[in-house]
PyMOL Python script that loads the backbone (N, CA, C, O; Angstrom):
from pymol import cmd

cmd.read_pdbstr("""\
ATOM      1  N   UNK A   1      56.392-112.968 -57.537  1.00  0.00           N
ATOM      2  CA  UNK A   1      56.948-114.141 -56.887  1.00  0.00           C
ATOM      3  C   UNK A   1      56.111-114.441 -55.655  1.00  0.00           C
ATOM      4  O   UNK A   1      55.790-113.676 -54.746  1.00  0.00           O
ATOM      5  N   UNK A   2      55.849-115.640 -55.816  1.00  0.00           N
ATOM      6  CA  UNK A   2      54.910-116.137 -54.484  1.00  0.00           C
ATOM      7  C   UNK A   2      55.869-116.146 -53.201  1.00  0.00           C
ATOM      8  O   UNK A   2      57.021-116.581 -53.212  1.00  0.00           O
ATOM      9  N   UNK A   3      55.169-115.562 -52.023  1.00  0.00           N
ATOM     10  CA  UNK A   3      55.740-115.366 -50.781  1.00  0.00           C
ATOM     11  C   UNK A   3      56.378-116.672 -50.086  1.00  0.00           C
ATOM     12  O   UNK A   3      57.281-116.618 -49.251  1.00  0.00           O
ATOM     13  N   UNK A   4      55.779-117.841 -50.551  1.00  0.00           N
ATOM     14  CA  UNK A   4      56.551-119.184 -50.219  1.00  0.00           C
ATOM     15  C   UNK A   4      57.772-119.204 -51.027  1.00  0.00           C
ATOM     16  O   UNK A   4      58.801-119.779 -50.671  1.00  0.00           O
ATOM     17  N   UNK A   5      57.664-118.710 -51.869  1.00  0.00           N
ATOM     18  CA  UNK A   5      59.358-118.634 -52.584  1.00  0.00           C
ATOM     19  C   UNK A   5      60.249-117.855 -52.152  1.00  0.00           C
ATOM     20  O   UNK A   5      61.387-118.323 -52.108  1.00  0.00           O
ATOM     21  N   UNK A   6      60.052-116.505 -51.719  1.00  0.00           N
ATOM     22  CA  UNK A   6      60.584-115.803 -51.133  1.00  0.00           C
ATOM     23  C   UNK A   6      61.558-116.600 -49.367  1.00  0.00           C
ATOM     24  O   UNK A   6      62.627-116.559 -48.758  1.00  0.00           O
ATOM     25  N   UNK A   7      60.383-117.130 -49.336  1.00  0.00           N
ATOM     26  CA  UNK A   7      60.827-117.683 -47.669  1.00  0.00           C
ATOM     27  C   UNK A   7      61.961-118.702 -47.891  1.00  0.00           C
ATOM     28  O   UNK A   7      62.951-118.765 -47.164  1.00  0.00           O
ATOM     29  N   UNK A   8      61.750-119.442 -48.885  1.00  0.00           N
ATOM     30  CA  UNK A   8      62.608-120.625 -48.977  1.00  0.00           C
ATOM     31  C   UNK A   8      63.811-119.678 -49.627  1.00  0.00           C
ATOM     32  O   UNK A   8      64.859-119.644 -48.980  1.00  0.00           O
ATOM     33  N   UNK A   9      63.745-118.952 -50.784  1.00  0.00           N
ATOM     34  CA  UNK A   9      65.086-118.387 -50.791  1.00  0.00           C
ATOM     35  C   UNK A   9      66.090-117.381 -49.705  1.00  0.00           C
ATOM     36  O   UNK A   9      67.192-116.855 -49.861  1.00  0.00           O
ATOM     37  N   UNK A  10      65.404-117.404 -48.899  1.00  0.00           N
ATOM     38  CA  UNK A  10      65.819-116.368 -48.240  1.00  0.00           C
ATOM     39  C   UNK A  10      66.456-117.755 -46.691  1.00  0.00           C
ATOM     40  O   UNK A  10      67.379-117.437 -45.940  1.00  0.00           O
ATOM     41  N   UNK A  11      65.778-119.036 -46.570  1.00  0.00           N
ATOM     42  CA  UNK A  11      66.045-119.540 -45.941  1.00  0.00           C
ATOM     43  C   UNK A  11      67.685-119.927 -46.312  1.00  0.00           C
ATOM     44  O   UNK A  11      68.754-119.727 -45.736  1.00  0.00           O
ATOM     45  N   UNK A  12      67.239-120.657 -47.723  1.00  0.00           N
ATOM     46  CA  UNK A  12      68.793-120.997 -48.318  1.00  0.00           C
ATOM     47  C   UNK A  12      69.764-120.312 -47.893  1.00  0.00           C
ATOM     48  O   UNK A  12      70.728-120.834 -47.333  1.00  0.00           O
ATOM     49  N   UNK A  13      69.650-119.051 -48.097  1.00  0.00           N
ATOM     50  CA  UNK A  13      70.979-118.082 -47.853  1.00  0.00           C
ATOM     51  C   UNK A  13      71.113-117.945 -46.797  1.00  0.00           C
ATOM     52  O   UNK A  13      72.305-117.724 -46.587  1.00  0.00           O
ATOM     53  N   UNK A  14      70.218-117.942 -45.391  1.00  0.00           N
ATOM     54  CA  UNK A  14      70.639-118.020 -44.357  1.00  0.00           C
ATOM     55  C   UNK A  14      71.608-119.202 -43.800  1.00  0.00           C
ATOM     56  O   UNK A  14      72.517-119.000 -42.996  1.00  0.00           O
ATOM     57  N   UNK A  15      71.246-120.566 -44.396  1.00  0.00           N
ATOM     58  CA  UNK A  15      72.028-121.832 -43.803  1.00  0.00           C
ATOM     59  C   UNK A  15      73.415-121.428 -44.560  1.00  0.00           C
ATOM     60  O   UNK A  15      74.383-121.566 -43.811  1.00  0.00           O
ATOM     61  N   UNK A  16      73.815-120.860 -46.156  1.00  0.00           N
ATOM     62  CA  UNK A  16      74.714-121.049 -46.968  1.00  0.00           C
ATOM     63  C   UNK A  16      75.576-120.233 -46.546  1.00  0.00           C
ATOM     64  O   UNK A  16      76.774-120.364 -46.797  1.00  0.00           O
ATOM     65  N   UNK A  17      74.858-118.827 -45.514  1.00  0.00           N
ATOM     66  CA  UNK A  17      76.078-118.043 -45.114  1.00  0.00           C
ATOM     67  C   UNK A  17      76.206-117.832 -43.042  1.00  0.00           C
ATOM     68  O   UNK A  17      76.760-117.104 -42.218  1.00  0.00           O
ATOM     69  N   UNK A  18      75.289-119.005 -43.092  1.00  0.00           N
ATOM     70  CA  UNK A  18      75.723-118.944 -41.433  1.00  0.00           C
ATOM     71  C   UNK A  18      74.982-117.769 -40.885  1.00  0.00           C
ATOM     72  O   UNK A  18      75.512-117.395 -39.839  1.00  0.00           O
ATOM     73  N   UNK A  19      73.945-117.059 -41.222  1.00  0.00           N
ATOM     74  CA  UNK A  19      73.144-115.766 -40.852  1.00  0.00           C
ATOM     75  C   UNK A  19      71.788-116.202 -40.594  1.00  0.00           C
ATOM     76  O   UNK A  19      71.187-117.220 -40.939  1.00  0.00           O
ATOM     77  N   UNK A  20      71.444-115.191 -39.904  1.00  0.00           N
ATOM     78  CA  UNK A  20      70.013-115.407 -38.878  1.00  0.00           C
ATOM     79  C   UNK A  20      68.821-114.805 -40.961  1.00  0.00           C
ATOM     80  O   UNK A  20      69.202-114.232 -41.982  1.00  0.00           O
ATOM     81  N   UNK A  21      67.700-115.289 -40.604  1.00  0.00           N
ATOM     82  CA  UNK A  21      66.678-115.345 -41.500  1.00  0.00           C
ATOM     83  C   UNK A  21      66.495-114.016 -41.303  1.00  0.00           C
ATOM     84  O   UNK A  21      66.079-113.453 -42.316  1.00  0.00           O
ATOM     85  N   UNK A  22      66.685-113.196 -40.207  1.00  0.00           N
ATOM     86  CA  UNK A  22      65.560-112.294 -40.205  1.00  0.00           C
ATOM     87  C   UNK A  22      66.429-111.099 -41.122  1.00  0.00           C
ATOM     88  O   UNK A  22      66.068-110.228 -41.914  1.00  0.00           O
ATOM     89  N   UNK A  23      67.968-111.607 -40.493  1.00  0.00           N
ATOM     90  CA  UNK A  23      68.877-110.342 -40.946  1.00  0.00           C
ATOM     91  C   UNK A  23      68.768-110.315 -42.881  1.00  0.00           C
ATOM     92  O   UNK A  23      68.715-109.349 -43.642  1.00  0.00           O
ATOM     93  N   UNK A  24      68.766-111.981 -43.203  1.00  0.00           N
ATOM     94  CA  UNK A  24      68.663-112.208 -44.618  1.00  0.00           C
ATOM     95  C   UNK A  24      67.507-111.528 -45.508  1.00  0.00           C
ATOM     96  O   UNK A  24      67.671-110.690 -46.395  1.00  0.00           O
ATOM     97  N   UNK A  25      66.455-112.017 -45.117  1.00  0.00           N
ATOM     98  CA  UNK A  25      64.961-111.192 -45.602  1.00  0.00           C
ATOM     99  C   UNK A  25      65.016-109.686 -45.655  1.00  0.00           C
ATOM    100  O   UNK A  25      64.353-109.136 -46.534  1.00  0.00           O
ATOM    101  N   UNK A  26      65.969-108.700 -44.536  1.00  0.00           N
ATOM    102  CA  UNK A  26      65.523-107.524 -44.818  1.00  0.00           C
ATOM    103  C   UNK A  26      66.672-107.381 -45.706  1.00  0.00           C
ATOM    104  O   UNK A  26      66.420-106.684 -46.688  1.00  0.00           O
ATOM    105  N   UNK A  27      67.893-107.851 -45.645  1.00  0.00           N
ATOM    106  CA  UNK A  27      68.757-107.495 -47.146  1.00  0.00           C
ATOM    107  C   UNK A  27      67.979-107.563 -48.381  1.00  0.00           C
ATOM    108  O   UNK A  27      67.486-106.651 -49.045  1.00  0.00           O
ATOM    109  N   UNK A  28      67.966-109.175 -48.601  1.00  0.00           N
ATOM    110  CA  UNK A  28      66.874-109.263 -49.521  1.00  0.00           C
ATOM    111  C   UNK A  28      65.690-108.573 -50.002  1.00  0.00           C
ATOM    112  O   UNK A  28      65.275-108.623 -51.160  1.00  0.00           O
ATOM    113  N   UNK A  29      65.116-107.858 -48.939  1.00  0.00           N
ATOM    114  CA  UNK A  29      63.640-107.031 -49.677  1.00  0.00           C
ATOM    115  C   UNK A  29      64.011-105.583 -50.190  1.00  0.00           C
ATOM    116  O   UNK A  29      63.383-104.962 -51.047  1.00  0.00           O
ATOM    117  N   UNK A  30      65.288-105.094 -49.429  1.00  0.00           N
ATOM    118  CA  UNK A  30      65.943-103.917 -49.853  1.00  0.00           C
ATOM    119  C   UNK A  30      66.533-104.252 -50.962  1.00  0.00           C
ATOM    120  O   UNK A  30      66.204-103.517 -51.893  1.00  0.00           O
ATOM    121  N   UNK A  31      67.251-105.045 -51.224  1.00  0.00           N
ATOM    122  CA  UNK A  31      68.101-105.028 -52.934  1.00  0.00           C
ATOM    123  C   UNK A  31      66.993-105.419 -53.632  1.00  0.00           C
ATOM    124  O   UNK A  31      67.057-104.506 -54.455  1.00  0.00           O
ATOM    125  N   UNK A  32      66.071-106.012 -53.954  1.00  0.00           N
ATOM    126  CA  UNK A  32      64.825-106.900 -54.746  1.00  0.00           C
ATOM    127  C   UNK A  32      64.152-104.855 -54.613  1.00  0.00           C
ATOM    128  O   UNK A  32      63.784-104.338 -55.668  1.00  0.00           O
ATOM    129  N   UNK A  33      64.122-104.351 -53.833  1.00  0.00           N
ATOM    130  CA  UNK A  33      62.838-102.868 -54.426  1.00  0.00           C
ATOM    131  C   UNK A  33      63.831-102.523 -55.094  1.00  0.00           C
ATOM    132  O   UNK A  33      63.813-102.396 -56.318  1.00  0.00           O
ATOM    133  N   UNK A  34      65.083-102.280 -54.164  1.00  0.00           N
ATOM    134  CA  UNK A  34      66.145-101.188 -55.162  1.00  0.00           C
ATOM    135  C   UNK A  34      65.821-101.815 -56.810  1.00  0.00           C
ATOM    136  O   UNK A  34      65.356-101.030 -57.637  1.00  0.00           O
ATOM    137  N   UNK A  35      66.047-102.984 -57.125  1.00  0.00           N
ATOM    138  CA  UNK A  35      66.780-103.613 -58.347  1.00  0.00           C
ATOM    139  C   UNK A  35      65.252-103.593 -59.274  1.00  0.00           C
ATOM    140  O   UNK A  35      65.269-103.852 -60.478  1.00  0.00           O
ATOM    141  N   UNK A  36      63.858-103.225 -58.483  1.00  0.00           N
ATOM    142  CA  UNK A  36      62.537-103.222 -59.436  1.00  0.00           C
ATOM    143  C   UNK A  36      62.462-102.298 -59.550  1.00  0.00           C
ATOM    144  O   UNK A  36      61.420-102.207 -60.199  1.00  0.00           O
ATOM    145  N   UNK A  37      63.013-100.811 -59.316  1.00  0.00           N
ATOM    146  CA  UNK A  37      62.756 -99.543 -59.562  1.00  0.00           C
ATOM    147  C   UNK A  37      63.005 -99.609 -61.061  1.00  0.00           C
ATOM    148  O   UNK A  37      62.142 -99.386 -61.910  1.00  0.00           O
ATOM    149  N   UNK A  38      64.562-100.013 -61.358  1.00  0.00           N
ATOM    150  CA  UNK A  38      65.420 -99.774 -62.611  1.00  0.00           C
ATOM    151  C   UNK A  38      65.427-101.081 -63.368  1.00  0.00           C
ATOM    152  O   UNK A  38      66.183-101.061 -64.339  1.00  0.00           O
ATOM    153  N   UNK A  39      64.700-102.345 -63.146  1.00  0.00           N
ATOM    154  CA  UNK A  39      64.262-103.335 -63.764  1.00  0.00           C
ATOM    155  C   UNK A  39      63.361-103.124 -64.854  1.00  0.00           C
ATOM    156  O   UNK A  39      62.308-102.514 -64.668  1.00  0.00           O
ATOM    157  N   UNK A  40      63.690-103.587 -66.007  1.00  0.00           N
ATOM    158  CA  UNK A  40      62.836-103.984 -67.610  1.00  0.00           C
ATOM    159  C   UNK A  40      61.925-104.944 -67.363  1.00  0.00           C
ATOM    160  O   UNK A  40      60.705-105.084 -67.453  1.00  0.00           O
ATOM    161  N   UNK A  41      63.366-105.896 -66.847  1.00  0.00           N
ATOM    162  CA  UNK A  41      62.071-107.056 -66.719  1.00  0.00           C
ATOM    163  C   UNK A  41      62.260-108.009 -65.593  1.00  0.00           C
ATOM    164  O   UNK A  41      63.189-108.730 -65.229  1.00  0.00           O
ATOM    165  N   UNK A  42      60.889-107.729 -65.110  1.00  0.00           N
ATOM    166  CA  UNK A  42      61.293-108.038 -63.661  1.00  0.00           C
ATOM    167  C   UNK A  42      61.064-109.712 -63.427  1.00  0.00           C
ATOM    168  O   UNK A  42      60.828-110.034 -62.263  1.00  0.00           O
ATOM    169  N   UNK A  43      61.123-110.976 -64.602  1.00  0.00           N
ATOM    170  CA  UNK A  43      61.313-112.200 -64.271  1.00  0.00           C
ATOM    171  C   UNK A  43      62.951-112.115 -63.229  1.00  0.00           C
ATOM    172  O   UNK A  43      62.983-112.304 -62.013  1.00  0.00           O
ATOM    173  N   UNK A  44      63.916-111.855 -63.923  1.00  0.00           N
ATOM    174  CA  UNK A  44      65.207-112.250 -63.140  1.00  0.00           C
ATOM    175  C   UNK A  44      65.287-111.134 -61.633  1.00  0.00           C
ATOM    176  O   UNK A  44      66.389-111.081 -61.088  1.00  0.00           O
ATOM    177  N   UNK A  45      64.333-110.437 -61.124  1.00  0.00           N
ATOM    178  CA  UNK A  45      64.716-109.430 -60.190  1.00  0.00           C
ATOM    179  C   UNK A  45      65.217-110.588 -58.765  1.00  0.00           C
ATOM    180  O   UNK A  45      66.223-110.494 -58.062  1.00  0.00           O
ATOM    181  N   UNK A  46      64.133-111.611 -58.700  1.00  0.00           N
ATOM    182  CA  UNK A  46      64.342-112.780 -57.355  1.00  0.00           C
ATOM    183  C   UNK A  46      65.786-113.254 -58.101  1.00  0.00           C
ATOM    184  O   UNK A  46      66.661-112.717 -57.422  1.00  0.00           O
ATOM    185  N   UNK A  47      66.302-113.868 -58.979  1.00  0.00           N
ATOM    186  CA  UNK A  47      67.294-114.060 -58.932  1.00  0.00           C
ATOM    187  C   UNK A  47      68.943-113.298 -58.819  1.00  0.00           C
ATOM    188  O   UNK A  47      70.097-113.710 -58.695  1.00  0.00           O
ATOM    189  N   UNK A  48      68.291-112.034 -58.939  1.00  0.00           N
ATOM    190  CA  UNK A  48      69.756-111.271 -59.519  1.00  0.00           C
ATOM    191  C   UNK A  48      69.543-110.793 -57.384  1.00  0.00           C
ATOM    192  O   UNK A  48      70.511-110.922 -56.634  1.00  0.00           O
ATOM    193  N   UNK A  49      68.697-110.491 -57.066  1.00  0.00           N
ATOM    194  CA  UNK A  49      68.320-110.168 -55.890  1.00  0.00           C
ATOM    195  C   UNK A  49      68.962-111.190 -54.434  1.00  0.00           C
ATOM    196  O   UNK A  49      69.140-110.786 -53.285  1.00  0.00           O
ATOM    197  N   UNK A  50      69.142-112.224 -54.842  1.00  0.00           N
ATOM    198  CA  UNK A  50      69.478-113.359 -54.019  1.00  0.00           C
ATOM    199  C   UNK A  50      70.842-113.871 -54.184  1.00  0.00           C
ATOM    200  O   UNK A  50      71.308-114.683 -53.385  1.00  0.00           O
ATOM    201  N   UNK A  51      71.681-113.305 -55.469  1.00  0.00           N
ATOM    202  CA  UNK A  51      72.852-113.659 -55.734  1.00  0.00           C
ATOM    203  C   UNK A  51      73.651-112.253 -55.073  1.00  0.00           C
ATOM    204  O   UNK A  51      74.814-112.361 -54.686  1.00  0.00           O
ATOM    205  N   UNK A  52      72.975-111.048 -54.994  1.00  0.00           N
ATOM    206  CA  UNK A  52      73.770-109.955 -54.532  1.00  0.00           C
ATOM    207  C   UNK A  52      73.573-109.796 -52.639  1.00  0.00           C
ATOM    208  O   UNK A  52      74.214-109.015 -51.936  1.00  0.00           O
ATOM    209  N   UNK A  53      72.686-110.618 -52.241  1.00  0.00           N
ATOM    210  CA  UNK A  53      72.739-111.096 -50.880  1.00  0.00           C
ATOM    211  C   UNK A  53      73.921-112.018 -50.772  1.00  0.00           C
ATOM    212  O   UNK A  53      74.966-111.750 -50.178  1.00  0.00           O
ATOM    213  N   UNK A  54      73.649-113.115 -51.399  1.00  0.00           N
ATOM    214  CA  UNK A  54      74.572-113.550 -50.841  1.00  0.00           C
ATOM    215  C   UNK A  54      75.960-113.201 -51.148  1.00  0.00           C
ATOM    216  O   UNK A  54      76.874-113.187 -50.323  1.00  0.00           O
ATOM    217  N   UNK A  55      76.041-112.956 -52.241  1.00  0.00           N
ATOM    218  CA  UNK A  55      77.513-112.352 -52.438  1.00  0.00           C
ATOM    219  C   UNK A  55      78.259-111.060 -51.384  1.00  0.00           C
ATOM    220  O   UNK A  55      79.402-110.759 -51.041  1.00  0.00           O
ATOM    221  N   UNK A  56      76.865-110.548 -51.138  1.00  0.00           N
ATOM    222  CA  UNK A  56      77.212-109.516 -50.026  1.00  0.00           C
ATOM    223  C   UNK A  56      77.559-110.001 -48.517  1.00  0.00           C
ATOM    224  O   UNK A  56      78.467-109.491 -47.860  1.00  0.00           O
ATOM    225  N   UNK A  57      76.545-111.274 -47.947  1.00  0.00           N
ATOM    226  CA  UNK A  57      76.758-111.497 -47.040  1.00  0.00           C
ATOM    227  C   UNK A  57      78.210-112.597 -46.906  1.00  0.00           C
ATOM    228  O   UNK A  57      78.567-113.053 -45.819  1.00  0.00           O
ATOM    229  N   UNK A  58      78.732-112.815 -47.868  1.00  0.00           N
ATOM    230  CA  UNK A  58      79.857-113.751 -47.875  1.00  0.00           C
ATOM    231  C   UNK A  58      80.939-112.577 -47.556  1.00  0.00           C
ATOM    232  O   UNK A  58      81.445-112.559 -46.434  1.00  0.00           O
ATOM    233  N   UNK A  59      81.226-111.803 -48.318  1.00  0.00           N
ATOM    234  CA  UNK A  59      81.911-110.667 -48.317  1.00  0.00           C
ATOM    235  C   UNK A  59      82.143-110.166 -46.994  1.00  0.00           C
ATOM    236  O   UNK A  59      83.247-109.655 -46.805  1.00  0.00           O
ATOM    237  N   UNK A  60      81.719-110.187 -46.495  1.00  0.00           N
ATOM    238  CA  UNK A  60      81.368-109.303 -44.824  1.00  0.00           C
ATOM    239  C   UNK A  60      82.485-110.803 -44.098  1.00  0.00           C
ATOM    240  O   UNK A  60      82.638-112.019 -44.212  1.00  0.00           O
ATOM    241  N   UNK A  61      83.211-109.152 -43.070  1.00  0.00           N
ATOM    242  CA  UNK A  61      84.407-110.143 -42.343  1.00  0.00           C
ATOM    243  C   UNK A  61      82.979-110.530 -40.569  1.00  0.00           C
ATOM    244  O   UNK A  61      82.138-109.916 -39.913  1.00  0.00           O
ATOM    245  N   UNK A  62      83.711-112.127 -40.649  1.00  0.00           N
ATOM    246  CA  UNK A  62      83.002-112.753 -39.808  1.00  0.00           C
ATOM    247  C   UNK A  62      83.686-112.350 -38.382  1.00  0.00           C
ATOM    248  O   UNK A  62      84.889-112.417 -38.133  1.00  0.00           O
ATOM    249  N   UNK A  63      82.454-111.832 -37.334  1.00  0.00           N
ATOM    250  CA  UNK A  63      82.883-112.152 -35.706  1.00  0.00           C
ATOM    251  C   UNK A  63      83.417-113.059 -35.182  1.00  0.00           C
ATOM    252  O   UNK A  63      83.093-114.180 -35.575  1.00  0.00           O
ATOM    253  N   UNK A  64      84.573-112.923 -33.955  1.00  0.00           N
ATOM    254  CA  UNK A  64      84.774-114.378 -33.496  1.00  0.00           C
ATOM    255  C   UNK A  64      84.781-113.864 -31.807  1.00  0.00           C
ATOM    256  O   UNK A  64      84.923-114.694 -30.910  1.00  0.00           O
TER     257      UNK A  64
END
""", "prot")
cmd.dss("prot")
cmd.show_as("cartoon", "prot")
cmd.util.cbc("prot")
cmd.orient("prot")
């Protein structure tokens, strides 16, 4: 996956869950290695990788 793709997905999820980029990207690069260790095939790894961010970062109780 080209690194401009990476940025823009990782931007998305920052606006979609109200979170800073930087915190998003290192979720993201940690679940995306975890998920290529035990990956067949690594076309869907950016996608399955970006749905368990955000699902994770939605999950998480918000500060007030």
């Amino acid at each position: 996956m080209k690194k401009n793709d990476v940025s823009m997905i990782v931007h998305e999820i920052a606006l979609a869950t109200n979170n800073s980029e930087q915190l998003v990207a290192d979720l993201y690069t940690a679940v995306a290695m975890d998920m290529k260790r035990d990956a067949r095939i690594m076309d869907f790894v950016p996608l399955l990788a970006a749905r368990r961010v955000r699902e994770d970062l939605k999950a998480r109780p918000t500060a007030k």
